[in-house]
C-alpha positions in Angstrom: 73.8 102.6 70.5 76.3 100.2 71.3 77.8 99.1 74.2 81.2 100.3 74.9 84.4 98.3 73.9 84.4 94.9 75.8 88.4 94.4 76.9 88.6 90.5 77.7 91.2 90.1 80.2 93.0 85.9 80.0 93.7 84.0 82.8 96.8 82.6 84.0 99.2 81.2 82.5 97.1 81.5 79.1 96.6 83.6 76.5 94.2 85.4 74.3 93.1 82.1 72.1 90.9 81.6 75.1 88.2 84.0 73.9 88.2 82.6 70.6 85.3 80.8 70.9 84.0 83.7 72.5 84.9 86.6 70.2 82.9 86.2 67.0 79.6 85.9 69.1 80.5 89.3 71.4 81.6 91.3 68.3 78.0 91.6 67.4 77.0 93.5 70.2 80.2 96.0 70.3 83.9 96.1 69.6 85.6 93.8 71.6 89.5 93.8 71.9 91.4 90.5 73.4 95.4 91.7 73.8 98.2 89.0 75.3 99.3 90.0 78.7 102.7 91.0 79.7 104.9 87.8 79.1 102.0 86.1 77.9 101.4 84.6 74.0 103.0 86.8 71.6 103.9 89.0 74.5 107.5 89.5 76.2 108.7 90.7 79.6 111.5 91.3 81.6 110.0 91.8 85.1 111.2 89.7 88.1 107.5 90.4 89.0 104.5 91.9 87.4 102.2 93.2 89.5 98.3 93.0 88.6 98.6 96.8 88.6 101.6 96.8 86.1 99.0 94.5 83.9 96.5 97.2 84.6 98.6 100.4 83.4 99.7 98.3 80.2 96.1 97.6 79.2 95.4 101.7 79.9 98.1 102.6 77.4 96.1 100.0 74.9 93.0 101.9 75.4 95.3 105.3 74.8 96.4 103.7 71.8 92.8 103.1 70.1 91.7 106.3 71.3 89.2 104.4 73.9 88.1 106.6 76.7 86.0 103.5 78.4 85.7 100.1 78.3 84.3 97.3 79.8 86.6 94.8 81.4 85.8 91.0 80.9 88.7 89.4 83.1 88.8 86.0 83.8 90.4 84.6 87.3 94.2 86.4 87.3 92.3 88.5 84.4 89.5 89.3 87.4 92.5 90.8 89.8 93.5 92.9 86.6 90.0 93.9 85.9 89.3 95.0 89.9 92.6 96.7 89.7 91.9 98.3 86.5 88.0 99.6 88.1 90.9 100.8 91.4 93.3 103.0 89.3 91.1 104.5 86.8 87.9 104.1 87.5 86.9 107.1 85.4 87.7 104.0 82.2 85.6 101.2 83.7 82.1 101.6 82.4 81.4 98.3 84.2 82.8 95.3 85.3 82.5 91.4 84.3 84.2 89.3 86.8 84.5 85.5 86.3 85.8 82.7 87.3 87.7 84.9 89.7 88.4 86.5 93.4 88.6 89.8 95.3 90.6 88.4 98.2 94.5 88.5 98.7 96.1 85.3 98.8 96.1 83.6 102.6 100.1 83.0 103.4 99.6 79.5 102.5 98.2 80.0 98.5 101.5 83.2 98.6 103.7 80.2 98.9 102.3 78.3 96.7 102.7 81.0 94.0 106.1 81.4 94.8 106.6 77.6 94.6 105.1 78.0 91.0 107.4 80.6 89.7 110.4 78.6 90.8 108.8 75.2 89.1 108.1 77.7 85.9 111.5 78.7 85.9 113.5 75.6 86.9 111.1 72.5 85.9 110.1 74.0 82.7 106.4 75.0 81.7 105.5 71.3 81.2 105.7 70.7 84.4 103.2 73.5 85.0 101.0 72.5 82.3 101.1 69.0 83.1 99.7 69.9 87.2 97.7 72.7 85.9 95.5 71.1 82.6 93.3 69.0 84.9 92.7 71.4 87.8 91.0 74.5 85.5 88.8 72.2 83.5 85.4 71.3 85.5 84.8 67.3 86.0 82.1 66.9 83.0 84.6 68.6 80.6 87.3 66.0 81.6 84.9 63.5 81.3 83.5 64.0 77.6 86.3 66.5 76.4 89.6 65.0 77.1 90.6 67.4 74.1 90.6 70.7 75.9 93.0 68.6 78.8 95.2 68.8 76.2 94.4 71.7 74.4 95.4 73.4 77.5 98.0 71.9 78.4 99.7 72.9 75.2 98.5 76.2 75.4 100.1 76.4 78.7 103.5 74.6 78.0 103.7 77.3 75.1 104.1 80.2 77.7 107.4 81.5 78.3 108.8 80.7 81.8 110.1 84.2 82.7 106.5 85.9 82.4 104.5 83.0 84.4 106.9 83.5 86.9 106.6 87.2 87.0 103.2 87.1 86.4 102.4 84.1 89.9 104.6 86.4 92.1 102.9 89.4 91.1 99.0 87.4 92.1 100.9 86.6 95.2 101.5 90.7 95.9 97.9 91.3 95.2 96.0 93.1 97.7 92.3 92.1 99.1 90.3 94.7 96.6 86.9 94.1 98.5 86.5 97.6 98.9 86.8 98.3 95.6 84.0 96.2 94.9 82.0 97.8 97.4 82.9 101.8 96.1 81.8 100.2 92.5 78.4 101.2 91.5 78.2 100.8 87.7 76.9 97.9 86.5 78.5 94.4 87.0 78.3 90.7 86.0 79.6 87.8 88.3 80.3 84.4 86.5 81.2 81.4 87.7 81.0 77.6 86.7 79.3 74.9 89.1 82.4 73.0 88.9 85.1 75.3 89.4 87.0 73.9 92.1 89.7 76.5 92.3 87.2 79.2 93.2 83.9 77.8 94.6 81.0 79.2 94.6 80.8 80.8 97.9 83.4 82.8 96.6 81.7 84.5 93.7 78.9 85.0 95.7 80.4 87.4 98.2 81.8 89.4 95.1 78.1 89.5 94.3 76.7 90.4 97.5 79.5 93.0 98.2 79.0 94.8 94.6 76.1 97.4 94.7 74.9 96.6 91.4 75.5 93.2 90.7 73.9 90.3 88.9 75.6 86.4 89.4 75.8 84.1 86.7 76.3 80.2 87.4 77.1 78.2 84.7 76.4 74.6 84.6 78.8 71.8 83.8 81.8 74.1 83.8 84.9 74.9 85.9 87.1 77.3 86.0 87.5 78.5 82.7 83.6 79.0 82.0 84.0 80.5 78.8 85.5 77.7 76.7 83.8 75.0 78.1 80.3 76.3 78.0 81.0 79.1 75.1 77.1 79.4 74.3 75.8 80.1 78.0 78.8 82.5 78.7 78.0 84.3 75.2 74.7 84.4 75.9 75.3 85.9 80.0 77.4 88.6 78.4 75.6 89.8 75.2 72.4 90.1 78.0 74.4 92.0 80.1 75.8 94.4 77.6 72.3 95.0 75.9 70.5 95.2 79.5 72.8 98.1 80.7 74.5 99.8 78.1 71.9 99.4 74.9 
């Protein structure tokens, strides 16, 4: 039996192309579906703000749409908010959860500014400006260090994002509400991963998403940062396809 679907869930401000090292490898376990968000890739949107629960409701109507009654959500940090918010509104959908690279908290004041801050520089600067600041910050220090290609990779991947949705898309993470509790009134099965070298959400905080989860296992990935899944593809393949085929096989 296979696993249910897999729905992988990008970060911000990215796209789908950041599974694609992942895809291949997950498809032979079960169906996996990778969409663009809402003003993301191939995606347009008209919002002043998206919400993580608007993000949530659009991915539902996917699911409709391929006649999927549950799936297993894969999101990866603002991808993590939509996931948790996803396992809020329906949980009925949510056969179980993998959360990486991501948070249940709100925002403190301080990091609602700094969103705010971004969709203005999105919208005014230009998405270079963005990419350029951003590019360095998700990649852990090894992967600068012996893969100066995914710096720019990302970069370009982020510069390509329209301005309109990364703005929409920062003040809606800003809006977000502490989903703790959600974590806690989630007993299905759940995977926690996180890179050693993520410096925009440290360890500490995946591990009290693990110990607030009831059935919970933590990952740590070694010599990555925050996006875990391109720069250690095998390890983060390897996490998931265990997971899937330990719970749902």
């Amino acid at each position: 039996m296979k696993a249910p679907a897999l729905l992988l869930i990008h970060g911000f401000p990215l796209d789908h192309t950041i599974w694609d090292k992942n895809i291949e490898a997950l498809s032979e376990v079960t169906e996996v579906l990778a969409p663009d968000l809402r003003g993301f890739g191939g995606s347009s949107t008209t919002d002043a703000t998206t919400p993580m629960e608007t993000f949530a409701s659009d991915l539902m109507k996917l699911l409709d749409q391929r006649g999927l009654r549950q799936v297993i959500p894969c999101g990866l940090s603002m991808g993590g908010y939509i996931a948790m918010a996803l396992a809020e509104l329906a949980p009925e959908r949510v056969a179980g959860l993998i959360l990486c690279n991501t948070r249940s908290l709100a925002d403190t004041e301080e990091a609602r500014e700094g969103r705010r801050n971004t969709a203005n520089d999105a919208r005014t600067k230009g998405m270079h400006v963005i990419a350029r600041a951003m590019a360095p910050k998700v990649l852990g220090a090894t992967t600068r260090s012996t893969h100066p290609e995914m710096v720019a990779h990302i970069e370009a991947m982020i510069a390509g994002q329209g301005a309109h949705g990364t703005a929409a898309a920062s003040l809606g993470m800003a809006e977000r509400p502490d989903r703790t509790a959600v974590l806690r009134n989630f007993h299905k099965p759940t995977l926690v991963i996180t890179g050693d070298e993520d410096e925009l959400m440290p360890l500490p905080t995946s591990k009290a998403m693990a110990e607030a989860l009831p059935n919970a296992q933590l990952v740590v990935l070694d010599k990555a940062g925050h996006l875990s899944n391109m720069e250690q593809p095998a390890a983060f393949n390897a996490a998931v396809i265990h997971f899937l085929r330990s719970h749902f096989s």
